[in-house]
C-alpha positions as CSV (number, residue, x, y, z in Angstrom):
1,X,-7.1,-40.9,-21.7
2,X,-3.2,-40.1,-21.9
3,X,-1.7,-40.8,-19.1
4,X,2.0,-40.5,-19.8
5,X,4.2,-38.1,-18.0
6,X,7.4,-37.9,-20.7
7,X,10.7,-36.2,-19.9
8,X,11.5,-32.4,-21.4
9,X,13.4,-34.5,-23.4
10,X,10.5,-35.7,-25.7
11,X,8.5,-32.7,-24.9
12,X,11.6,-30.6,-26.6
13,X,11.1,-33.4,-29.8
14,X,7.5,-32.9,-29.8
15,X,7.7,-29.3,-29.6
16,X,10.6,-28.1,-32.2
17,X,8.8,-29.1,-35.4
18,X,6.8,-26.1,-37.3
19,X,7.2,-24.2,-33.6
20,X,6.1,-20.9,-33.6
21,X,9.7,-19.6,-31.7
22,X,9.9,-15.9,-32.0
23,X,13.2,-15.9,-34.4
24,X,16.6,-15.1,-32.2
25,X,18.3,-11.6,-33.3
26,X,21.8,-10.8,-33.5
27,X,21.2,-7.3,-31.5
28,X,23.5,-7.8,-28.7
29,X,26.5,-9.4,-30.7
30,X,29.7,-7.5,-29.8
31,X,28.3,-5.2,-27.2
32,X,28.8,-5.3,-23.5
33,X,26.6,-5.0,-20.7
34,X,27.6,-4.3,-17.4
35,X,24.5,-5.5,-14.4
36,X,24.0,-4.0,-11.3
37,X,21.9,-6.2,-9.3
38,X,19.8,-5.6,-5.7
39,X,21.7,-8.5,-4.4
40,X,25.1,-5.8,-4.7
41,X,26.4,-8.3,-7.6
42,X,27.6,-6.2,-10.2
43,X,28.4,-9.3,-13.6
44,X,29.4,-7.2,-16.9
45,X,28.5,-9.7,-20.0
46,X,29.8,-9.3,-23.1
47,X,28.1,-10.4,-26.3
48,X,30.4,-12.1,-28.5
49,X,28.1,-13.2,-31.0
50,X,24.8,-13.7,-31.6
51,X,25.0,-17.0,-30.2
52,X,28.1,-16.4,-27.8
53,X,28.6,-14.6,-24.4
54,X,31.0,-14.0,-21.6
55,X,30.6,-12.8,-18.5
56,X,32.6,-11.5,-15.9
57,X,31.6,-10.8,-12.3
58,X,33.3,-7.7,-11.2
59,X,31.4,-8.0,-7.5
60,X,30.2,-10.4,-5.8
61,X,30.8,-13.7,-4.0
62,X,31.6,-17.1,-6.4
63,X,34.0,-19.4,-6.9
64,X,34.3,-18.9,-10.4
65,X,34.0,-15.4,-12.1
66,X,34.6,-15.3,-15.3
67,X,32.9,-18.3,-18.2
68,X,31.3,-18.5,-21.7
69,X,28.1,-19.6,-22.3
70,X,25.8,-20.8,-25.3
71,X,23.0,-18.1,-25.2
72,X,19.6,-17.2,-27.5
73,X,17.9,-13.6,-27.3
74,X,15.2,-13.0,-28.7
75,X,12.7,-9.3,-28.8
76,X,9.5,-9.4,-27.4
77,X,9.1,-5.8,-27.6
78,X,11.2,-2.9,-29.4
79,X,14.2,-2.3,-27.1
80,X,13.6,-5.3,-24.5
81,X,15.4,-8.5,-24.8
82,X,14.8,-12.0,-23.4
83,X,18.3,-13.8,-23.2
84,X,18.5,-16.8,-22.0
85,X,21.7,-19.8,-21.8
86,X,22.9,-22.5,-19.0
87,X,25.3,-22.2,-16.6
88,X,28.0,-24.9,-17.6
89,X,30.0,-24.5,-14.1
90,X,27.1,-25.6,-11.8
91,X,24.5,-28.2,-11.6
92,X,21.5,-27.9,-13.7
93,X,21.3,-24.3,-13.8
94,X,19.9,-21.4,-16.0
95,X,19.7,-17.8,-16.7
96,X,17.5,-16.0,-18.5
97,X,17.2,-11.9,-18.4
98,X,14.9,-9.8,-19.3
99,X,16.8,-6.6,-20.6
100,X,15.0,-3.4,-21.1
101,X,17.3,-1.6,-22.7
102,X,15.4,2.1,-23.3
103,X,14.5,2.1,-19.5
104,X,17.9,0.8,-18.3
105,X,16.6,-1.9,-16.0
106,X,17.0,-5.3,-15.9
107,X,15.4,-8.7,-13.9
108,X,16.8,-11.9,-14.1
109,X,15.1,-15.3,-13.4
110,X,17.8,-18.2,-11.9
111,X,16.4,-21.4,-11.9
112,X,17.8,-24.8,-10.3
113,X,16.4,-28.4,-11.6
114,X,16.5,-31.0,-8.4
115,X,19.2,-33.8,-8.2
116,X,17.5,-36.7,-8.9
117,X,17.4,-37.8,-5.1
118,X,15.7,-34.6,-4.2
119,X,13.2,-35.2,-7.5
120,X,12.3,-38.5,-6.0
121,X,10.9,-37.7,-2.7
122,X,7.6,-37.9,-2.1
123,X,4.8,-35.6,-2.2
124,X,4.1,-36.3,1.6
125,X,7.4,-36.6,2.6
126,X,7.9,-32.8,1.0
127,X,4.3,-31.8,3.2
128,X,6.3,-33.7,6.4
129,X,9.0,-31.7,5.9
130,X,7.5,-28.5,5.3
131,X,8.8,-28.2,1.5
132,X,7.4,-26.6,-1.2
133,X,5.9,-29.6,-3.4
134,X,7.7,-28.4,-6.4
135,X,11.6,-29.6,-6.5
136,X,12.3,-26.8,-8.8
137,X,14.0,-23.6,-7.8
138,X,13.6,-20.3,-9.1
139,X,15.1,-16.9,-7.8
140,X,14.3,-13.3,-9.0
141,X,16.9,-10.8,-8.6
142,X,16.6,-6.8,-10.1
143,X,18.6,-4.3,-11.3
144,X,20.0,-1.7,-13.5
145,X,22.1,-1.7,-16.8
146,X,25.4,0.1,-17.0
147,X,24.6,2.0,-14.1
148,X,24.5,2.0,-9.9
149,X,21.2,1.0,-8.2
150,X,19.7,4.6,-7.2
151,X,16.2,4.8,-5.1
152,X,14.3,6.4,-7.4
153,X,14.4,4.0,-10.6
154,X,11.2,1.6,-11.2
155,X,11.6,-2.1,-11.4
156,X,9.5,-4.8,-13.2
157,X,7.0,-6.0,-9.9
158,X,4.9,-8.8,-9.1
159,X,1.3,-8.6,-10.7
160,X,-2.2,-9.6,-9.9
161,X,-2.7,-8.5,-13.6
162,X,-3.3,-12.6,-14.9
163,X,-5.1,-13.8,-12.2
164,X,-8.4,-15.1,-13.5
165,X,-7.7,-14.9,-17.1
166,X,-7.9,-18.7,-19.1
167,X,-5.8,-18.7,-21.6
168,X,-4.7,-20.5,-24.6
169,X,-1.4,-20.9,-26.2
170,X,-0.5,-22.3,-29.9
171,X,3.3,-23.7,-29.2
172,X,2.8,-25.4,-33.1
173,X,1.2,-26.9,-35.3
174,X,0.9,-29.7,-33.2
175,X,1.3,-28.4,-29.9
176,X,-1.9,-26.7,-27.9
177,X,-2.4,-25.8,-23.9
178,X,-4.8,-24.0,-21.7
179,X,-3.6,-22.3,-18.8
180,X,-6.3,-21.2,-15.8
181,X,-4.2,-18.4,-13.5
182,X,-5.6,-19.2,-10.1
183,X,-3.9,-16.5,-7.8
184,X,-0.5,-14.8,-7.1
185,X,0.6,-18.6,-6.2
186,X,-1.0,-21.0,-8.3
187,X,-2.1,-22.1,-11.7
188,X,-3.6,-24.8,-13.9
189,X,-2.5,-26.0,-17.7
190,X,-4.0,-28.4,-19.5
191,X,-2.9,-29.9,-23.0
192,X,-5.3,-29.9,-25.8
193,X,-3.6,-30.6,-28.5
194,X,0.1,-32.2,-28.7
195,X,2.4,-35.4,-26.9
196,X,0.8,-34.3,-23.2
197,X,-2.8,-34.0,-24.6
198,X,-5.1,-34.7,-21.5
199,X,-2.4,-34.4,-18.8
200,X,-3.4,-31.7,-16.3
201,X,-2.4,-30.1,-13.0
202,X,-1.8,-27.1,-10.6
203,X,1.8,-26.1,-10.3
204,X,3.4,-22.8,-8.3
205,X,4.0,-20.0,-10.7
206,X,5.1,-16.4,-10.6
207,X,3.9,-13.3,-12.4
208,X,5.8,-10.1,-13.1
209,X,4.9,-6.9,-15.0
210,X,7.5,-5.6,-17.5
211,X,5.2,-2.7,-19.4
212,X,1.4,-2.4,-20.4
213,X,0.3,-5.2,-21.1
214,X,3.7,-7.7,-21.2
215,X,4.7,-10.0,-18.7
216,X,6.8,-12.3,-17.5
217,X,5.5,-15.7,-16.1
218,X,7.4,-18.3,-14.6
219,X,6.1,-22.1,-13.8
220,X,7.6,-24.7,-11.5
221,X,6.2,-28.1,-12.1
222,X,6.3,-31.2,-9.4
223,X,5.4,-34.0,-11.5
224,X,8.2,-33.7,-14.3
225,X,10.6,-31.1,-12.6
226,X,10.2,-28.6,-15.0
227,X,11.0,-24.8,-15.1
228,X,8.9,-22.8,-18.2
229,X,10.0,-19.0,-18.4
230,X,8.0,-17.0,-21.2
231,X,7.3,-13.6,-21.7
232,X,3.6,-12.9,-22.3
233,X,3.0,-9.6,-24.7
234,X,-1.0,-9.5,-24.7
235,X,-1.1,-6.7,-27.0
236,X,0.7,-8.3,-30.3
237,X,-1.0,-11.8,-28.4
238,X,2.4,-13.7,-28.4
239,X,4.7,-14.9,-26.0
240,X,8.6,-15.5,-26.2
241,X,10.4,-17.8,-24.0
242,X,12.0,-21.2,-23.0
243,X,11.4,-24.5,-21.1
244,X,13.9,-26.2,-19.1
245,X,14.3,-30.1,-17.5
246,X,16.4,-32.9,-17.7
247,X,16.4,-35.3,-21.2
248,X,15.7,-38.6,-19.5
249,X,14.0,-39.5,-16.0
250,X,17.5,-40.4,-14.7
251,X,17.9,-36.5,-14.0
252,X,21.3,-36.2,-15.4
253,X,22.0,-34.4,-19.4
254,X,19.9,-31.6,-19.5
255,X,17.3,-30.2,-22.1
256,X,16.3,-26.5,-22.4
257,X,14.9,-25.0,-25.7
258,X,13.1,-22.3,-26.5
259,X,9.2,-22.0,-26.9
260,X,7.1,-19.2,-28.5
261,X,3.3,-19.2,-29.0
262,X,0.0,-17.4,-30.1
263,X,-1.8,-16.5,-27.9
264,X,-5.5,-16.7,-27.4
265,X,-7.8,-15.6,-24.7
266,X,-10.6,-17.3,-23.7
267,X,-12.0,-16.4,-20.7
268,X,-11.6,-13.7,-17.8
269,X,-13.1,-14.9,-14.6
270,X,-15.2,-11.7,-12.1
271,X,-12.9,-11.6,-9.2
């Protein structure tokens, strides 16, 4: 049985060939955004290109506001957007937004990879200390698009909606997992097919709803440290998203590359 744990590094190899990536779209190129988010940040992005964005925070606390970033977006659904690029002024950081354009709101998913010192400590050493056993951050923040927060507008939420459902998802041609979604908490994958076939385990995770039937889930591994961000749209029964980790075991370059798969259900547990 395969028992090698490989970096995101080879797992972005094994996965780019004949990938099933939804294709990135040019939508956004030389248009400008301006977020309004719970936290009171208010960051305007501007779409340069297709490939190229600025942004710009006009509130908030940083000590940088203004950079230009690498970015992909791709469409999951008519009139919402996945956008997604890494931070180049801090450590092993990324952003990816969900835009929904039509309803004018917005949630954004920031995730932080460990330093390789943080990586390294043990599993009981994280119980001891009363960590979570998963290195990786992730922080959700809501808003609204090119308007001020009011009480009355309706944001994506966390769902129960997955729980119990045992998926399947084709990343490739190559490339085949199972994922089992325990509870709001929790949830199992498994490779089938691919460079991690056999490799298993249970790994913190977070659901939200976006609209009937799409969603957006989020998975923070401990073994690798590993943040996976896809959108999940179980009515055209394909999902749109990206993986992100460090090339090598030393923790240092960076990978993060963009997945897309079919999906297939296989089993919905009685709850």
């Amino acid at each position: 049985m395969n028992q090698d744990w490989i970096p995101v590094g080879a797992l972005g190899d094994a996965f780019a060939p004949d990938n099933n990536c939804l294709p990135p779209v040019d939508d956004l190129a030389d248009t400008s955004l301006t977020l309004h988010f719970e936290n009171g940040w208010v960051i305007r992005h501007h779409f340069i290109t297709d490939r190229e964005l600025s942004w710009e925070i006009l509130k908030g606390d940083a000590a940088l506001m203004s950079d230009t970033e690498s970015y992909v977006a791709t469409r999951p659904r008519a009139g919402i957007y996945f956008v997604d690029f890494v931070k180049r002024s801090e450590r092993a950081t990324s952003v990816s937004l969900v835009l929904m354009i039509e309803s004018g709101v917005f949630l954004a998913a920031i995730g932080q990879l460990p330093s390789r010192e943080d990586a390294s400590l043990s599993l009981l050493d994280r119980i001891d200390a009363r960590l979570e056993l998963t290195a990786v951050r992730a922080d959700f923040i809501r808003g609204t698009i090119d308007s001020e927060i009011s009480p009355d507008r309706s944001f994506p939420a966390s769902t129960k909606d997955l729980v119990g459902k045992r998926v399947e998802y084709r990343y490739s041609a190559t490339e085949l997992y199972e994922h089992l979604y325990l509870n709001e908490k929790f949830y199992s994958w498994h490779c089938l097919e691919g460079s991690e076939v056999g490799l298993c385990d249970t790994d913190a995770c977070h659901f939200f709803k976006l609209s009937e039937g799409l969603y957006l889930f989020v998975w923070r591994e401990k073994v690798v440290p590993t943040l996976g961000i896809i959108c999940i749209d179980l009515v055209a029964m394909k999902t749109t998203g990206k993986i992100f980790g460090y090339e090598s075991n030393e923790c240092r370059a960076t990978r993060n590359f963009s997945v897309g798969a079919y999906v297939r259900n296989v089993h919905v547990a009685v709850r």
